[in-house]
Jmol script that loads the backbone (N, CA, C; Angstrom):
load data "model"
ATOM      1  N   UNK A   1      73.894   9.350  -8.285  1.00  0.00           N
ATOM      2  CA  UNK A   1      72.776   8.698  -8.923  1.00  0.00           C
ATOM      3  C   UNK A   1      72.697   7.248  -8.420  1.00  0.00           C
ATOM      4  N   UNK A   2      71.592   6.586  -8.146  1.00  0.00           N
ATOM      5  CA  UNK A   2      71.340   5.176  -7.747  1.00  0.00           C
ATOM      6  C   UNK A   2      71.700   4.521  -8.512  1.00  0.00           C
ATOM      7  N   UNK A   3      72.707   2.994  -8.562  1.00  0.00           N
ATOM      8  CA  UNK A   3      72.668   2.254  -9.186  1.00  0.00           C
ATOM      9  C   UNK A   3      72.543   0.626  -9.144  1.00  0.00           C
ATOM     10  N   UNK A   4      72.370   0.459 -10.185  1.00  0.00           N
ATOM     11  CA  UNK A   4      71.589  -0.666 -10.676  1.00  0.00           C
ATOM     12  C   UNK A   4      72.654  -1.535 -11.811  1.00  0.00           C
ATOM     13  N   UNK A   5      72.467  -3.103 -11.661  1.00  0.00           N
ATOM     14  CA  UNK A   5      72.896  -4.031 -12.036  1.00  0.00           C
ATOM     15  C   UNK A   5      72.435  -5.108 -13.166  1.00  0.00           C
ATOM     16  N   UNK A   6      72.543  -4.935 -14.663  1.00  0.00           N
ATOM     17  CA  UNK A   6      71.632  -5.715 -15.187  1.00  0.00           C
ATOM     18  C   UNK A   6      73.032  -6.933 -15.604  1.00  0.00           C
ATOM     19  N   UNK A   7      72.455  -8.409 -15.388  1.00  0.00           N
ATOM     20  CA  UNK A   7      72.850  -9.381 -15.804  1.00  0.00           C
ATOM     21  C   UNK A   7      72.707 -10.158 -16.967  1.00  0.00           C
ATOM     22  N   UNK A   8      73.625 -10.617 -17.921  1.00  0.00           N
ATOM     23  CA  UNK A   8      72.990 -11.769 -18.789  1.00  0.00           C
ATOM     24  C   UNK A   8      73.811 -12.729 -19.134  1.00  0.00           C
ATOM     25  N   UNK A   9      73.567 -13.603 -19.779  1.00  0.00           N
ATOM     26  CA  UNK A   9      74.662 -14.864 -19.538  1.00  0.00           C
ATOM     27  C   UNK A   9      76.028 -14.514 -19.689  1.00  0.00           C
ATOM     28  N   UNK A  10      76.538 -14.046 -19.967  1.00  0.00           N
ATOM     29  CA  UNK A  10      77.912 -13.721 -20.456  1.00  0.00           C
ATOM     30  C   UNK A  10      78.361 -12.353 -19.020  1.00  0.00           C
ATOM     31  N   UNK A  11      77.319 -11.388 -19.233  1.00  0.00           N
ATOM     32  CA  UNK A  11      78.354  -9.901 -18.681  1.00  0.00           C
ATOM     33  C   UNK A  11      77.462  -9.173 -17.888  1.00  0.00           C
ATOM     34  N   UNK A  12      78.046  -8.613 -16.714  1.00  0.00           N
ATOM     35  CA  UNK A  12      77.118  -7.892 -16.283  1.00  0.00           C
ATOM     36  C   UNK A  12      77.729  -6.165 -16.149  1.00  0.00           C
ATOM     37  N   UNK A  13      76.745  -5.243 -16.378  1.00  0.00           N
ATOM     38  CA  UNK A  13      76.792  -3.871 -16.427  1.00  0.00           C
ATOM     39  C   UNK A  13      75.902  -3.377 -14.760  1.00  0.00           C
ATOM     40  N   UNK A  14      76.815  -2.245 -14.485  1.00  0.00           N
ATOM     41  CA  UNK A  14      76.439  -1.464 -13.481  1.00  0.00           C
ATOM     42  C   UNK A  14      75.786   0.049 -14.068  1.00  0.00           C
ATOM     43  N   UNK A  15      74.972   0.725 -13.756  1.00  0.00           N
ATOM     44  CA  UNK A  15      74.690   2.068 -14.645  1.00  0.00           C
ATOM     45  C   UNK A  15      73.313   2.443 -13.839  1.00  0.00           C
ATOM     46  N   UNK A  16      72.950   3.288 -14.605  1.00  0.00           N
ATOM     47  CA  UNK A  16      71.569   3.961 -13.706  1.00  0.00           C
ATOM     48  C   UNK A  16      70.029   3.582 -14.158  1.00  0.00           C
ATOM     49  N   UNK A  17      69.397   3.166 -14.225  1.00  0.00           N
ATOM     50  CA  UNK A  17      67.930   3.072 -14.403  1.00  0.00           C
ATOM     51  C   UNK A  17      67.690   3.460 -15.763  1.00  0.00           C
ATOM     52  N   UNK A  18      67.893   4.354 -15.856  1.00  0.00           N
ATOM     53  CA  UNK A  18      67.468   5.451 -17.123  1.00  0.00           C
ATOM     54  C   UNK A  18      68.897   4.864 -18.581  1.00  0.00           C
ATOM     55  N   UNK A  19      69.594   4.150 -18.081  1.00  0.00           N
ATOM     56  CA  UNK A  19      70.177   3.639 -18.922  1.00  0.00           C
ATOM     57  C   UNK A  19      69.742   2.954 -20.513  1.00  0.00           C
ATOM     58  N   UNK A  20      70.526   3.229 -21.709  1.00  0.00           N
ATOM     59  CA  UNK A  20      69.666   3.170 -22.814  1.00  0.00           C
ATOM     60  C   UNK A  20      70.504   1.497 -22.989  1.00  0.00           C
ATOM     61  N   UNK A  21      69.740   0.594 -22.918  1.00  0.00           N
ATOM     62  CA  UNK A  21      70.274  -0.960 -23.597  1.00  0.00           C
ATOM     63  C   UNK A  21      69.707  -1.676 -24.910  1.00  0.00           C
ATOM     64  N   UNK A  22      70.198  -1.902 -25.806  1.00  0.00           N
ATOM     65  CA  UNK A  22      69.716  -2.281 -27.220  1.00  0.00           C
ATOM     66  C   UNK A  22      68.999  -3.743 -27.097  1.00  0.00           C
ATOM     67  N   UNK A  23      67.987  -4.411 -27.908  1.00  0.00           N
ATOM     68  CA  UNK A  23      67.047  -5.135 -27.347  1.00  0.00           C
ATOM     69  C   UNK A  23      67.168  -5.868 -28.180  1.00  0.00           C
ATOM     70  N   UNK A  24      66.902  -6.984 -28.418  1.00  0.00           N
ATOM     71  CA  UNK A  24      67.274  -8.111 -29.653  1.00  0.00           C
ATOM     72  C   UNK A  24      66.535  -7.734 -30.959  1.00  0.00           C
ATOM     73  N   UNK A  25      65.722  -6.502 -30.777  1.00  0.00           N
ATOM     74  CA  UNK A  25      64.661  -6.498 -32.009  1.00  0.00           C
ATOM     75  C   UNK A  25      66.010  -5.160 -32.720  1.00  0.00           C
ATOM     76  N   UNK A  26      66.675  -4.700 -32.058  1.00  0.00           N
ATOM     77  CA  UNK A  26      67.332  -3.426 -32.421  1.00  0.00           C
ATOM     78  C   UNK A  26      67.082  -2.155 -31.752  1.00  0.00           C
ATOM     79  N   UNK A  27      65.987  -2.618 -30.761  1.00  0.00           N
ATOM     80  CA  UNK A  27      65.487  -0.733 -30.197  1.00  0.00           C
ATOM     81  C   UNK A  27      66.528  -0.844 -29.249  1.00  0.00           C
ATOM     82  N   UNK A  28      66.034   0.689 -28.518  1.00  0.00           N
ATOM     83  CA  UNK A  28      66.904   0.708 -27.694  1.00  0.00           C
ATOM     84  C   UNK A  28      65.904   1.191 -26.382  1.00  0.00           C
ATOM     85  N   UNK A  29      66.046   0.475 -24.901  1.00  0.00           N
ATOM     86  CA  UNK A  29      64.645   0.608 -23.759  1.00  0.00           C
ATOM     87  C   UNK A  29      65.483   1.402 -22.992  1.00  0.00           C
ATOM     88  N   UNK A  30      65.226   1.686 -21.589  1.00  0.00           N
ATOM     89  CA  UNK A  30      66.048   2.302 -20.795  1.00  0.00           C
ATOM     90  C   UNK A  30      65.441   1.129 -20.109  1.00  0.00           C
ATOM     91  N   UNK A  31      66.568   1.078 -19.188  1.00  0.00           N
ATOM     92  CA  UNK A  31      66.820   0.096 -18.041  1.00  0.00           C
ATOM     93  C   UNK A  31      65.297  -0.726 -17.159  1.00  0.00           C
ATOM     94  N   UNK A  32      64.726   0.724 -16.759  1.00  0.00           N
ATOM     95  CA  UNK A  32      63.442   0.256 -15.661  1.00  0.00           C
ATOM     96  C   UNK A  32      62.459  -0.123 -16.720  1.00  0.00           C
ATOM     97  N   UNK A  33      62.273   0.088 -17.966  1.00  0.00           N
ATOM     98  CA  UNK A  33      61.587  -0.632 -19.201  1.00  0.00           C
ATOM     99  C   UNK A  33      61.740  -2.339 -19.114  1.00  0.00           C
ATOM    100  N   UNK A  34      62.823  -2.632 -18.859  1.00  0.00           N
ATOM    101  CA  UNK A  34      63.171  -3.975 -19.233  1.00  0.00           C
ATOM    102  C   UNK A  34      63.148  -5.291 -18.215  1.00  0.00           C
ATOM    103  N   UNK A  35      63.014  -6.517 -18.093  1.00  0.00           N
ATOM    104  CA  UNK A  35      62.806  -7.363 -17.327  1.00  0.00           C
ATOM    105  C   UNK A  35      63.677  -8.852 -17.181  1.00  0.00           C
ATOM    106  N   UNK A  36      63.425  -9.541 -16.629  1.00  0.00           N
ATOM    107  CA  UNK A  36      64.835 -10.858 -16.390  1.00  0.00           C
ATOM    108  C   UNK A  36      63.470 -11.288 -17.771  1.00  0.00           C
ATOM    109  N   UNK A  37      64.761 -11.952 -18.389  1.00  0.00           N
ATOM    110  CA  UNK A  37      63.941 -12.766 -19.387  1.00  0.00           C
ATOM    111  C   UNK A  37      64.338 -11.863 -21.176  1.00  0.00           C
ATOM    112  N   UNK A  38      64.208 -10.817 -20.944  1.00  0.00           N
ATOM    113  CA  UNK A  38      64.183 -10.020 -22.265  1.00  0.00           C
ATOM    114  C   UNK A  38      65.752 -10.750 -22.610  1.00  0.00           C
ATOM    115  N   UNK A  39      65.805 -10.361 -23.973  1.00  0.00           N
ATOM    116  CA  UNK A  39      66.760 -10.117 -24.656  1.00  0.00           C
ATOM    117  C   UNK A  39      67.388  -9.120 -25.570  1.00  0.00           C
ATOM    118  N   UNK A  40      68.908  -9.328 -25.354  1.00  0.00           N
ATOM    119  CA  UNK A  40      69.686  -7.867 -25.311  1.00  0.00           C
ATOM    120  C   UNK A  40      70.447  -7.929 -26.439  1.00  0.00           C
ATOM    121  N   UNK A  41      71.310  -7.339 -26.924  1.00  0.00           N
ATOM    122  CA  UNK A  41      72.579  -7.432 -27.727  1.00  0.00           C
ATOM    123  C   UNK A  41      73.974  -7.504 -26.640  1.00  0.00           C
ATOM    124  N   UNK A  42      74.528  -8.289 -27.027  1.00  0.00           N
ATOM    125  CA  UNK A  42      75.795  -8.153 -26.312  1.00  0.00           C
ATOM    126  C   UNK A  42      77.260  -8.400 -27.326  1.00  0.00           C
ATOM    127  N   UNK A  43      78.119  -8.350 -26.745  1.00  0.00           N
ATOM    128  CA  UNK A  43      79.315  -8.569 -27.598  1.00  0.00           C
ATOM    129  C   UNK A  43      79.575  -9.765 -27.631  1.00  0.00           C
ATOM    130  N   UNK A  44      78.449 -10.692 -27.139  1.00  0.00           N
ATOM    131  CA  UNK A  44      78.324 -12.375 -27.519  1.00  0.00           C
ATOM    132  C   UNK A  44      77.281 -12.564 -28.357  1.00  0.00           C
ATOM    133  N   UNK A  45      76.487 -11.563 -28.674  1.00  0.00           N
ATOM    134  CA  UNK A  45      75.217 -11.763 -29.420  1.00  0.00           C
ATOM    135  C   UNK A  45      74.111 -11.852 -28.510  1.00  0.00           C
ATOM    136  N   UNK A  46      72.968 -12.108 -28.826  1.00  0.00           N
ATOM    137  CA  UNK A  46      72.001 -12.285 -28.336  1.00  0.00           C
ATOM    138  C   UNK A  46      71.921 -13.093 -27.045  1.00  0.00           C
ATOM    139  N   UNK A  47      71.522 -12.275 -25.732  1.00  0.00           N
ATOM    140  CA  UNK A  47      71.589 -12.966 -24.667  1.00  0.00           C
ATOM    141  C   UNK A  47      70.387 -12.385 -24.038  1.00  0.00           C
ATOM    142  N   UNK A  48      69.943 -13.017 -22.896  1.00  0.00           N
ATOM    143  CA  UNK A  48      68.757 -13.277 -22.351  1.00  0.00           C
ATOM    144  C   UNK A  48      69.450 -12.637 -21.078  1.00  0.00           C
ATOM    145  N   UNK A  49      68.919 -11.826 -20.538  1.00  0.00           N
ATOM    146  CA  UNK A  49      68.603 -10.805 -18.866  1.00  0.00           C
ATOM    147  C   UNK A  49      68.397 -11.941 -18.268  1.00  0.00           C
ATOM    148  N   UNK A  50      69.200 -12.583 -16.835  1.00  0.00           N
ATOM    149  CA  UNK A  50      69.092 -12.881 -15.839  1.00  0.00           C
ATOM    150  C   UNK A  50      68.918 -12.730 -14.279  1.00  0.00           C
ATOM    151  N   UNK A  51      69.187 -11.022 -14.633  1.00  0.00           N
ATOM    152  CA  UNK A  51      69.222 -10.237 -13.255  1.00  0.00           C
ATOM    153  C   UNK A  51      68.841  -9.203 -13.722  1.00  0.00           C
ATOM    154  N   UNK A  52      68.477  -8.068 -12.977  1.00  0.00           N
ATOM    155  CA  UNK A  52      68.371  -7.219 -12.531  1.00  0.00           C
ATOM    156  C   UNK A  52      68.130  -6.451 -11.590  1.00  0.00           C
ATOM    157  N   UNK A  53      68.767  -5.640 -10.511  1.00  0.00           N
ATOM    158  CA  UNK A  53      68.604  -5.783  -9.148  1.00  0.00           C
ATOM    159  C   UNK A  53      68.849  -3.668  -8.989  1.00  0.00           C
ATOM    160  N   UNK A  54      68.703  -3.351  -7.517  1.00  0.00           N
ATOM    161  CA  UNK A  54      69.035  -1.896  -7.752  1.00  0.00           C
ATOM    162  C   UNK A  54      69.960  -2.535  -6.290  1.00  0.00           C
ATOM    163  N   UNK A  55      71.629  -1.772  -6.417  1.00  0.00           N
ATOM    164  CA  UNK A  55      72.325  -2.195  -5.729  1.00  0.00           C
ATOM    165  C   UNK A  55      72.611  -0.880  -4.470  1.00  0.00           C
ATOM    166  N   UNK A  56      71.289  -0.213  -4.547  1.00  0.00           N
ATOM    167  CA  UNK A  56      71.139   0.349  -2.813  1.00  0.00           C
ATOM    168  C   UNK A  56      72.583   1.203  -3.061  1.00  0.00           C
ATOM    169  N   UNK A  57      72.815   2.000  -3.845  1.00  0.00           N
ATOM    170  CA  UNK A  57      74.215   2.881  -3.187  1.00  0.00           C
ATOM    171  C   UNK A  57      74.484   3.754  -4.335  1.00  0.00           C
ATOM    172  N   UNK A  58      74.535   5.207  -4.228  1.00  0.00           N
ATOM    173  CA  UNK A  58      74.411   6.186  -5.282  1.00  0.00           C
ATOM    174  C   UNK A  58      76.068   6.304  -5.902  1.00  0.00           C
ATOM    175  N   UNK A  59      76.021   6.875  -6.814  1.00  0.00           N
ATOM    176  CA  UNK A  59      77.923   7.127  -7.597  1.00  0.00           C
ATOM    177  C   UNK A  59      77.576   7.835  -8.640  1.00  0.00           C
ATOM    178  N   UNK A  60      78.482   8.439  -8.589  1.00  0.00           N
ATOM    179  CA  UNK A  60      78.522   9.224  -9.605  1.00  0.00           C
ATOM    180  C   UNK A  60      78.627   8.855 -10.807  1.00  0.00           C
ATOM    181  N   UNK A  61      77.400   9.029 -12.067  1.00  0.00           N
ATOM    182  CA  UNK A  61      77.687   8.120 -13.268  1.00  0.00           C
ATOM    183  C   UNK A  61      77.899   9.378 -14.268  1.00  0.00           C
ATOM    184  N   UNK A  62      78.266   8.800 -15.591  1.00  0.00           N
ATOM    185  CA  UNK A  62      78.481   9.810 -16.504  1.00  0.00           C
ATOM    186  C   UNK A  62      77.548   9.388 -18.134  1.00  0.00           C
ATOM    187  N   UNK A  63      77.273  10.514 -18.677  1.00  0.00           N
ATOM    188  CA  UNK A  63      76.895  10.132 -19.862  1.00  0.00           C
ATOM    189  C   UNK A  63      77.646  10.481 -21.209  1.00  0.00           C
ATOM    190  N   UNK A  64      78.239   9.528 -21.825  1.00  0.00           N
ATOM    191  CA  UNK A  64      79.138   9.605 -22.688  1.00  0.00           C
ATOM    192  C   UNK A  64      78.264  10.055 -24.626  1.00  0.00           C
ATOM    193  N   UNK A  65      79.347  10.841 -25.031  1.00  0.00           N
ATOM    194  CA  UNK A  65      79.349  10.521 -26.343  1.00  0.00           C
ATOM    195  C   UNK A  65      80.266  10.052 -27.276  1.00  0.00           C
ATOM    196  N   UNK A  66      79.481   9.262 -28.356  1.00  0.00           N
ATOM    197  CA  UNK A  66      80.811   8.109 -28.871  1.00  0.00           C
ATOM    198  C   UNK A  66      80.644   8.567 -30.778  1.00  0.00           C
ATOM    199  N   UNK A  67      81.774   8.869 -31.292  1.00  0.00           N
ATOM    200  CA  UNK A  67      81.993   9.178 -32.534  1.00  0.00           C
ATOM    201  C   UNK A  67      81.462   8.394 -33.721  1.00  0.00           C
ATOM    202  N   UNK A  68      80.153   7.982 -33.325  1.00  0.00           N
ATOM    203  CA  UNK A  68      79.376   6.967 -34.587  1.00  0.00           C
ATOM    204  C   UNK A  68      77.908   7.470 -34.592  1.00  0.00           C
ATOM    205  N   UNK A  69      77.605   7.820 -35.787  1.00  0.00           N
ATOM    206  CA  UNK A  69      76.057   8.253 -36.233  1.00  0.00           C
ATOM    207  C   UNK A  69      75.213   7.330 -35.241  1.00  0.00           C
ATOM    208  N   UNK A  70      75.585   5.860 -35.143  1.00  0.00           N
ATOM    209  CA  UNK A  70      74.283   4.984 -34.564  1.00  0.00           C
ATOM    210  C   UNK A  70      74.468   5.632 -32.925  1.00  0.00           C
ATOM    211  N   UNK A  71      75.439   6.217 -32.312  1.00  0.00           N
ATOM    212  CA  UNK A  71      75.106   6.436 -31.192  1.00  0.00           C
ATOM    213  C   UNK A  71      75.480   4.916 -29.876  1.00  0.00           C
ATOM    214  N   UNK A  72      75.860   3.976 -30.866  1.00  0.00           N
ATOM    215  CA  UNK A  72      76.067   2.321 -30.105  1.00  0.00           C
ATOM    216  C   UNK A  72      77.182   2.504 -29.182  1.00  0.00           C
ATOM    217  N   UNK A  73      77.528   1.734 -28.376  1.00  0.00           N
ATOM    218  CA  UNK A  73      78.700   1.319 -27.970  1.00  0.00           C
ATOM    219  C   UNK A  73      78.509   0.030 -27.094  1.00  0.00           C
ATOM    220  N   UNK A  74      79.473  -0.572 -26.728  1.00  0.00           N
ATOM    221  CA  UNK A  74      79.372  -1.566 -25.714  1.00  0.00           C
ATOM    222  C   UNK A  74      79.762  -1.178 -24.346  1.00  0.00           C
ATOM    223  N   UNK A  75      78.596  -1.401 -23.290  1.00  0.00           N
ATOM    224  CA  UNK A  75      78.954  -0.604 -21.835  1.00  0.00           C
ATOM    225  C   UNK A  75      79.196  -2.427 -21.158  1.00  0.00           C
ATOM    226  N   UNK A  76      80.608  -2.651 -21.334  1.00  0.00           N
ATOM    227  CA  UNK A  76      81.033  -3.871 -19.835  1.00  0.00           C
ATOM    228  C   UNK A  76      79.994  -5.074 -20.616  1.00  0.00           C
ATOM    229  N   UNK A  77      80.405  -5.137 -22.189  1.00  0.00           N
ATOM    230  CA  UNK A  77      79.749  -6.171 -23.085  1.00  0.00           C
ATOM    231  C   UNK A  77      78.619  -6.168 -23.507  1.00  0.00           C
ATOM    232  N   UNK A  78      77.604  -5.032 -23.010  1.00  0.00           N
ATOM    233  CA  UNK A  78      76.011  -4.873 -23.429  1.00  0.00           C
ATOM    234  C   UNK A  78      75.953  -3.808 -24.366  1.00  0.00           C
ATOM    235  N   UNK A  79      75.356  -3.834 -25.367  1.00  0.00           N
ATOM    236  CA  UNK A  79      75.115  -2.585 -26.534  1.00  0.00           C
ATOM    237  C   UNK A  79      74.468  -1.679 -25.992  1.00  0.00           C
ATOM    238  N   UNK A  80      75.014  -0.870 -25.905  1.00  0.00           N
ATOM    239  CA  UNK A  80      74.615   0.287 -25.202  1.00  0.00           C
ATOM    240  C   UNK A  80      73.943   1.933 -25.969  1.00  0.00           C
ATOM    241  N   UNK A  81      73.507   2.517 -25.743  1.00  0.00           N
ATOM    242  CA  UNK A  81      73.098   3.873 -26.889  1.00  0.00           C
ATOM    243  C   UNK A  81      73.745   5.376 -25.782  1.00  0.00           C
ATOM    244  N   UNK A  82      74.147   5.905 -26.446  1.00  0.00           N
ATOM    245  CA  UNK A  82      74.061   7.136 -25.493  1.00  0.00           C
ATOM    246  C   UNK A  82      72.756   8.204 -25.858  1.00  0.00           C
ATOM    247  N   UNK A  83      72.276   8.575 -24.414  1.00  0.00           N
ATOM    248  CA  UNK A  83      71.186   9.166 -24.252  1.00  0.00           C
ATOM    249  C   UNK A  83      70.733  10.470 -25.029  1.00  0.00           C
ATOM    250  N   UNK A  84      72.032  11.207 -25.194  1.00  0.00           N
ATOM    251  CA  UNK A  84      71.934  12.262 -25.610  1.00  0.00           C
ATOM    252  C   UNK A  84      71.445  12.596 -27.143  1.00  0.00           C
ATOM    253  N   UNK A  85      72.069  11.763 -27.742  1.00  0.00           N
ATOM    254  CA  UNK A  85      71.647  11.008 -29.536  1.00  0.00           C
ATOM    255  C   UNK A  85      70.493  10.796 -29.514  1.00  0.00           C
ATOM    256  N   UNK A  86      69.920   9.670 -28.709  1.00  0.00           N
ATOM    257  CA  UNK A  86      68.653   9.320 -28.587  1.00  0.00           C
ATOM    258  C   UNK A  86      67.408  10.998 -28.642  1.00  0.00           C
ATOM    259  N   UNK A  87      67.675  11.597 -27.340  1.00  0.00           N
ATOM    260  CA  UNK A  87      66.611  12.821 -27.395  1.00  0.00           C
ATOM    261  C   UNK A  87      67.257  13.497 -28.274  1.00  0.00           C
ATOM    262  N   UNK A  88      68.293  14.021 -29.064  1.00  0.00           N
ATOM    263  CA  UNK A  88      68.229  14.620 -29.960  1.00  0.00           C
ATOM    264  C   UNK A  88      67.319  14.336 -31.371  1.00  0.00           C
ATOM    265  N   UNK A  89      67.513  12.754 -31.417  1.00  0.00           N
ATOM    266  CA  UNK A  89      66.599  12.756 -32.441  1.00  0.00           C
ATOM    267  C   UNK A  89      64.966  12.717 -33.152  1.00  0.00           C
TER     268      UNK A  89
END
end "model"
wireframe off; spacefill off
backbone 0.3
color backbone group
């Protein structure tokens, strides 16, 4: 799968496009939704997207599930959702 690099002051995450990232309002966008400037949840709090780039080189990614109703986790400091929760509901 292609991947892609989103930045924000504190942390940056590697993952795929279609990636689910939590948004300062509480939703949750997938990756190509979102822009330098938005703001995210992080495990610093509220931080502002400085990058986002597609880093030209495919890998094998995985989609996890995590033992909490909200479906949250932190992917490399960014609040993260797993996908699967999401279309289930």
């Amino acid at each position: 799968m292609e991947v892609w690099e989103v930045t924000t002051e504190s942390f940056s995450l590697q993952c795929s496009k279609n990636h689910f990232i939590q948004t300062k309002h509480g939703w949750c966008q997938p990756l190509y939704r979102l822009k330098v400037g938005d703001k995210v949840k992080t495990q610093a709090g509220i931080e502002e997207i400085t990058s986002i780039k597609n880093l030209n080189e495919t890998r094998e990614l995985y989609d996890i599930t995590v033992d909490d109703p909200s479906g949250l986790f932190y992917s490399d400091g960014i609040s993260s959702h797993n996908s699967t929760t999401l279309i289930a509901r």
